[in-house]
N, C-alpha and C positions, 0 to 999 in steps of 0.2 A: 975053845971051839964049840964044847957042848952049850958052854953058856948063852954064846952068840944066838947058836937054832934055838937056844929054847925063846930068846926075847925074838928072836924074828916070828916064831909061829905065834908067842902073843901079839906083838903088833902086827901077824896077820889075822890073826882071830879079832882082835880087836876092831883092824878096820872092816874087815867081814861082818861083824856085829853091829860098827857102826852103820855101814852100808846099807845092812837089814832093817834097821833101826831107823832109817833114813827112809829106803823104800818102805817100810811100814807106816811109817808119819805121812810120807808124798800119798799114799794111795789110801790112808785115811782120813785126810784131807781132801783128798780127791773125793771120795765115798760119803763125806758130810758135806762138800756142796753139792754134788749130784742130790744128796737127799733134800738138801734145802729148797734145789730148785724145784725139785720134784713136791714138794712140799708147796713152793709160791704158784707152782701151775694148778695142782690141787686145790688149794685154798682160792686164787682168782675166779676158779668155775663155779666153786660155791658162792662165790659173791656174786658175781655173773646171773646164777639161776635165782639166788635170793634176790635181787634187784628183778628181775624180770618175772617172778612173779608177781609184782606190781603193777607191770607193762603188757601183761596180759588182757587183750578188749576181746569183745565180741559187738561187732557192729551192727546196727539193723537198719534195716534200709526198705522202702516200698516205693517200687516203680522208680526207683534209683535217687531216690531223695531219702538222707539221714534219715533216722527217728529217734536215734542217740548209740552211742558208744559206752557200752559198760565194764568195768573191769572185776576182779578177782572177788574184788571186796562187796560190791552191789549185787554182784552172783551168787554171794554167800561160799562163795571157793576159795577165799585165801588162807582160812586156817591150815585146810586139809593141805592146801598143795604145797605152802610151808614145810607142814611136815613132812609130806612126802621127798622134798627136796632135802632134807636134815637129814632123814633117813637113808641115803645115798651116800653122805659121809660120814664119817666116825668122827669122833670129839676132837681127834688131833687134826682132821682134816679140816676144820670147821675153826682150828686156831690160828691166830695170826700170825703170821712170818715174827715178828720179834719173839711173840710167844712160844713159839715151838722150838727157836734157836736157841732158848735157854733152859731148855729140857738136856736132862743127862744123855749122855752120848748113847748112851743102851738103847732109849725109846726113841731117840730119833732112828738108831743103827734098825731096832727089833721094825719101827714104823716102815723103814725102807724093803725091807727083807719081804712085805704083804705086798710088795710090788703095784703098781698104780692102777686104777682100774677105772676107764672111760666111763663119764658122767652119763649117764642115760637121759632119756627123754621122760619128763614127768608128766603125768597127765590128772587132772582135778576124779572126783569122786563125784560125777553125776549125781549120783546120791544125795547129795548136802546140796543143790544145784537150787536158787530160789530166783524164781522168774517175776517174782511181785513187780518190781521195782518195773522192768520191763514191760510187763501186761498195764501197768498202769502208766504207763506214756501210751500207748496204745491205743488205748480207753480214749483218753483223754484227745484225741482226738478227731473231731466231726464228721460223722460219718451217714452215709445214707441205706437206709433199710433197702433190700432187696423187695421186691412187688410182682404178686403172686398173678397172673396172667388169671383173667376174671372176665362176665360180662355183666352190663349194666342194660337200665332201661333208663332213659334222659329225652323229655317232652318227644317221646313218643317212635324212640326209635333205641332197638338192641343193637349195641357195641362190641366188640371184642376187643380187650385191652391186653396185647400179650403181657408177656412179664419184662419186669426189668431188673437188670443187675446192678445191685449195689455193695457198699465197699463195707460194709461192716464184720467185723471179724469172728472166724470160726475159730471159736477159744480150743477147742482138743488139736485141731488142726497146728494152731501157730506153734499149742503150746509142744507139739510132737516136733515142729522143726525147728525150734529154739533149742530143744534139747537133741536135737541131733548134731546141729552146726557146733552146740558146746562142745561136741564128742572130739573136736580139732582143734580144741584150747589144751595149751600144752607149756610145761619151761624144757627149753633146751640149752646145752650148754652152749649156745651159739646167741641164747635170747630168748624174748617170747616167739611163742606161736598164736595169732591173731585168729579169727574166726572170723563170718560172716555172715548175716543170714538176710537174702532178699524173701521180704513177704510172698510176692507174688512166682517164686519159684514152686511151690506147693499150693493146696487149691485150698489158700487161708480164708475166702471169703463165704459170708452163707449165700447158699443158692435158691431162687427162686422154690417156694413146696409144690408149685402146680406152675407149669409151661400151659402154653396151648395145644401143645399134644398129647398135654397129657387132662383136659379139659372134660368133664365129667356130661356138661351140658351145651348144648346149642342153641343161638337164639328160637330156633323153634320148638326145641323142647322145652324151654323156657315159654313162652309163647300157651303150648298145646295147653300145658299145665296149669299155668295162673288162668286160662279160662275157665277151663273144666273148675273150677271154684269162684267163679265174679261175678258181683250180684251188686247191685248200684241200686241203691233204695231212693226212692224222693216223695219227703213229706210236704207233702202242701197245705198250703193255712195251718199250720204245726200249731195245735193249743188256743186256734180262733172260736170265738163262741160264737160269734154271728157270720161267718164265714163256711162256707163246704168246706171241709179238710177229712185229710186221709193220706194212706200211704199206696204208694204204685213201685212194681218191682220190675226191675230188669235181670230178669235170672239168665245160667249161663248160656240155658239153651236160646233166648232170646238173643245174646249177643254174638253166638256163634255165627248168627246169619247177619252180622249188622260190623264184627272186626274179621280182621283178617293180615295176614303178616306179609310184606315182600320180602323178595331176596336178599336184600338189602339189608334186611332188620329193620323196616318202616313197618311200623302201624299204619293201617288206611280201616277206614270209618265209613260207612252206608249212610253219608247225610242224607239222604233222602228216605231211608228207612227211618234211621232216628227221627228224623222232624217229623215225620206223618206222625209217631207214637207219643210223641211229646204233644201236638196240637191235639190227638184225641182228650190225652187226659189235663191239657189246658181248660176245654171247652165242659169239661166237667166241672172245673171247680172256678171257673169264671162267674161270677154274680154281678148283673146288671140293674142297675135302679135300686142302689139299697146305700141307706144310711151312710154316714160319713161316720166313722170306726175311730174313734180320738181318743187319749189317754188321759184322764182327766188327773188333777193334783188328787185331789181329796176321793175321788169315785172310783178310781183306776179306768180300765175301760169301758166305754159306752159308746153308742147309736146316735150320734145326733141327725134328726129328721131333718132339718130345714138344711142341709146340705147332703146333696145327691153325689151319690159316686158308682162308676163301673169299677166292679172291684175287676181286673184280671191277670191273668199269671203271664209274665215276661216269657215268654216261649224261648225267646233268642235267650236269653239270660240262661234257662234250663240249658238248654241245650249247649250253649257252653259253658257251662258245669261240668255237665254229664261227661260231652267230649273231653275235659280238662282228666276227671276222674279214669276214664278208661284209660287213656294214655299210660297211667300209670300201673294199668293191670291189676290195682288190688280195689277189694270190695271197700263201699264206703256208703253213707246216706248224705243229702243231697235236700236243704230246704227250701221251698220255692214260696213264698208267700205275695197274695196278689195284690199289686199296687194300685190305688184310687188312681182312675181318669177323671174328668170334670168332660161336661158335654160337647168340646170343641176337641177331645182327645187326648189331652195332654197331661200329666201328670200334676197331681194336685194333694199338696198337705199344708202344712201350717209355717212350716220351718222349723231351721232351730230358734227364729224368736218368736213370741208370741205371748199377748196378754189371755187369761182367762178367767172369765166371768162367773161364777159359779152361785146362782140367785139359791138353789136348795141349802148349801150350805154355807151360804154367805161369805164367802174367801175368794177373792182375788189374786190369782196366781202371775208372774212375769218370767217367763224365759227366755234369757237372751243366749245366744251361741249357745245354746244347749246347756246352760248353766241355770240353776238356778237361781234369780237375785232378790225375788221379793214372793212371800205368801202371806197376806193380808185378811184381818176380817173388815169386810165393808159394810154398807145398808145401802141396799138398793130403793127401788123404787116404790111406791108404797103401795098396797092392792087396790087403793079404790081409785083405781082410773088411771096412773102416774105410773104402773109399773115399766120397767127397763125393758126395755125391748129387746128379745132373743134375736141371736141372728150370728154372719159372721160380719164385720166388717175391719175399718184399718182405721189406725190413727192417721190422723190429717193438720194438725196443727196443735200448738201448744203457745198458753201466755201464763206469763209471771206478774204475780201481784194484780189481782181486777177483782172489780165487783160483779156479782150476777145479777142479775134482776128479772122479775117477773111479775106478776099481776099480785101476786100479796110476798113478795118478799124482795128484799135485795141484804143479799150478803157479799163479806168479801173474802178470797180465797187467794191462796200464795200461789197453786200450780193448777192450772188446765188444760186437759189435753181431749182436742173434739174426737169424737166417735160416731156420734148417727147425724149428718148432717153438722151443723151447730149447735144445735138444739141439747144434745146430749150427750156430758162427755165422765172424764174420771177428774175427780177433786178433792183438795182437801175439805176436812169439815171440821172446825176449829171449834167449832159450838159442840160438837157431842163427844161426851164420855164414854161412850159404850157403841160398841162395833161387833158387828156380825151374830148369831142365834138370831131373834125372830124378831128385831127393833123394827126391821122392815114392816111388818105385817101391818103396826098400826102407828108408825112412825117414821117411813120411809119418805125419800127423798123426793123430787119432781120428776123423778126418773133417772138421772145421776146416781154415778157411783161415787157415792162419797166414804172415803177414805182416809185414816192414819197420816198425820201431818208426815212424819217418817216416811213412811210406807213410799207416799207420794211424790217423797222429792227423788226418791229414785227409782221410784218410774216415771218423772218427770224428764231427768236428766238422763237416762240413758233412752226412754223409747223415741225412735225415728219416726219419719212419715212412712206410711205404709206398711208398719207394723199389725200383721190379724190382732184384731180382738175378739176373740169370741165368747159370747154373751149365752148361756142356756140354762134350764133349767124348766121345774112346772110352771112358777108366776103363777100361782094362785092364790086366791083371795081367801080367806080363813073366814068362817063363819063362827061368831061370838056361841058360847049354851046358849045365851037367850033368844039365836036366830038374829036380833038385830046388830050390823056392823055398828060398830062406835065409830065415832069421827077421827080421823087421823091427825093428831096431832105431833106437826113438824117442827122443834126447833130454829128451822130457818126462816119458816114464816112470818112475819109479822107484814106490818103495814110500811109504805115509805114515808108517812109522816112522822116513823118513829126511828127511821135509820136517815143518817146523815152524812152522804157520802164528801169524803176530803176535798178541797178544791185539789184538781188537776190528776185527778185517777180514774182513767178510763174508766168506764162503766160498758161491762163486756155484755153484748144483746146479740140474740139470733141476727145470724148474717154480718158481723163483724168479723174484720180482717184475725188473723193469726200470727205473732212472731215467732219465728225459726227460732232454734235456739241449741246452743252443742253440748252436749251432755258430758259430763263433768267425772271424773272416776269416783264410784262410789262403793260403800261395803255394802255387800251383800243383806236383805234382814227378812226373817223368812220366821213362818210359824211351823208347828210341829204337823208334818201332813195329817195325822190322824186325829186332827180337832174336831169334834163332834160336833155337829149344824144345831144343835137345839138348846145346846148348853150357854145360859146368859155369859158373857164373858165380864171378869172382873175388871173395876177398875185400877190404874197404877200396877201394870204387872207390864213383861216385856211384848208380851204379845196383844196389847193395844198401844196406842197412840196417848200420850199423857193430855191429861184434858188441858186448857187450855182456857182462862177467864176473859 
């Protein structure tokens, strides 16, 4: 009987044991997948916030238009925020579900026991915050400068130009609310947290430095001031040596009574004051009946007598100068120099073409458009009795290839082009070797400019009809030491029973026709202006005409 209780209390101990043994397996079983899962929620948020710190932007936007979208890593934030999210879990929460399920039961059992602890919200480190990337889309661009409300003076009238607003960016400004809106970049266990930042929600752009209210000056203080300093100078005949010349001043007290400002910011002018002051000091430096003022090649300027000129000063001209200048408020000088009239009124010079004669220094000059194309030495006419006749006149015709003739001579010549009548023009001279210093005096021509076979064809070929020639100089006859002239002996003279003119070549005489003829492009060929008039010129050098058998 005793034996019976005692196997019944082991086989009840036994299944008691087993029971416990059972409920301890069930509920440590229980206890190791509570941990595991507790373990896979764990670990998913860590993945969760590591994946979404990638997914972290900050947008910028102006006036509701992108300007780009940057994340962790262009911010210069993903390190720190990395780590800040590591640092949230411990090494086993950071382990993979396989990995952690094959940890000894202790560390998973001791893991569960710290009980789970909600991921928090991570936020970057401002700190480490780098906005490069950012300010340089920004930059880049096109932007327009803001304009400072200012006024102007423009033909004669004060402006007021408010200011205006432009979009260019206020770098402390933006760079304050870029790093503010970062302040909302975040990982959460739910994902990222985005930002946003519109430019024009803060006052990102520069502003005007001066408004119109805040305008320092008014067109009339502007106005009071540039007078109280404005002095308008005008030199008349500036550096004329046969001309009156001088200087006349408009000081400010003088213009105080002559401008005057409207409401408007209009200048208005006292014409009638200004013209009276300007025709006094016209009337002063006008010269009437005096020499013709001409710029010689070789002389520079000079007097020629046998043309008359009123020299005087364009009033209307001055006076709108003057007018022009004050408009403008600031002092300046002003040159008035007085132009030749001729005796019917009208304006009178040479042009820009014109031949010059020049018998002192023996050089014939050509300008055509204001160029220069030909400086020549020639031989004029010869003093005893043949000299070239001073004067102005024009060319009138021109022939190619003819003979000249006269009472002891007949020669022939390639180019001539008539000047005083028929009688006397410019020519080649194929017969002499030596051109310009004093061949004239006792070797000069019939009065003809004879001329550089060179020389001649181009001013052949370019001079027109109607072209000035002006012819000056003394044309004096030289007196030999022994008192008696020598005889002049010409080259081209001889007899006509000793020249034998071709059959069928014109034989060109006073009062023969002219052929027209159109001038051809030529080079330019010119001597040095500063050839001296006395100096024999050699032969075979560039500055004569090669002679010619």
């Amino acid at each position: 009987m005793k034996k019976h209780r005692a196997l019944w209390v082991i086989i009840i101990v036994i299944v008691v044991l087993a029971a416990a043994a059972a409920g301890v397996w069930f509920w440590l079983q229980s206890r190791l997948d509570e941990t595991q899962q507790a373990h896979q929620t764990v670990y998913a948020e860590y993945q969760a916030m590591t994946a979404a710190a990638d997914q972290v932007t900050l947008t910028v936007t102006e006036d509701g238009s992108a300007i780009g979208s940057y994340d962790m890593q262009a911010l210069g934030l993903r390190d720190d925020l990395l780590q800040k999210v590591n640092a949230q879990f411990s090494e086993l929460d950071r382990m993979p579900d396989a990995q952690f399920a094959a940890l000894p039961l202790k560390e998973r059992l001791d893991w569960a026991k710290l009980g789970l602890k909600p991921a928090a919200t991570v936020s970057p480190d401002l700190g480490q915050l780098d906005l490069s990337t950012v300010l340089a889309d920004l930059q880049s661009v096109k932007r327009t400068a803001a304009q400072d409300a200012y006024i102007d003076l423009v033909d004669g009238v004060y402006t007021v130009h408010e200011e205006v607003a432009g979009d260019e960016l206020n770098a402390a400004a933006v760079q304050e609310g870029l790093q503010t809106a970062a302040a909302g970049l975040a990982v959460t266990p739910s994902g990222a947290q985005n930002a946003t930042f519109e430019l024009t929600s803060v006052d990102c752009y520069e502003t005007p430095a001066i408004t119109t209210a805040t305008l320092r000056d008014t067109p009339d203080s502007l106005f009071r001031t540039a007078l109280a300093e404005l002095e308008v100078k005008v030199d008349f005949n500036k550096d004329s040596e046969f001309l009156p010349h001088g200087e006349e001043t408009l000081t400010s007290h003088d213009l105080a009574s002559i401008l005057d400002l409207e409401a408007d910011g209009t200048i208005t002018i006292d014409e009638k004051v200004l013209a009276e002051t300007i025709s006094k000091w016209a009337t002063k430096y006008n010269q009437y009946d005096a020499p013709f003022i001409f710029d010689s090649w070789v002389k520079g300027v000079i007097q020629i007598d046998f043309v008359t000129c009123n020299y005087l000063i364009d009033a209307q001209s001055v006076m709108e100068q003057i007018r022009a200048q004050l408009l403008t408020m600031e002092s300046g000088e002003i040159d008035a120099d007085a132009v030749c009239y001729d005796t019917d009124g009208k304006p009178f010079s040479l042009g820009d073409s014109y031949v010059e004669v020049d018998f002192d220094n023996q050089q014939m000059t050509y300008i055509k458009d204001g160029r220069l194309v030909v400086n020549t030495n020639i031989v004029t006419g010869a003093l005893n009795g043949h000299q070239t006749p001073t004067g102005l006149y024009e060319a009138h015709g021109k022939e190619h290839d003819v003979w000249l003739k006269g009472d002891d001579y007949l020669v022939f010549v390639k180019y001539w082009v008539s000047v005083v009548g028929d009688l006397i023009g410019l020519h080649d001279a194929s017969w002499r070797s030596n051109f310009g210093a004093s061949f004239y005096v006792y070797g000069g021509s019939h009065g003809c400019v004879n001329t550089p076979e060179e020389a001649m064809a181009l001013i052949w070929n370019l001079a027109e009809d109607g072209t000035p020639v002006l012819m000056h100089g003394a044309n004096e006859w030289y007196e030999p030491a022994n008192g008696n002239p020598r005889e002049t002996k010409d080259p081209a003279r001889g007899t006509t029973s000793k020249v034998t003119v071709p059959n069928g070549t014109r034989v060109l005489e006073p009062g023969s026709s002219r052929i027209e003829i159109q001038p051809d492009d030529v080079v330019p060929f010119a001597l040095p202006k500063e050839a001296g008039q006395d100096e024999d010129p050699p032969t075979n050098t560039t500055d004569t005409a090669k002679p010619v058998s």
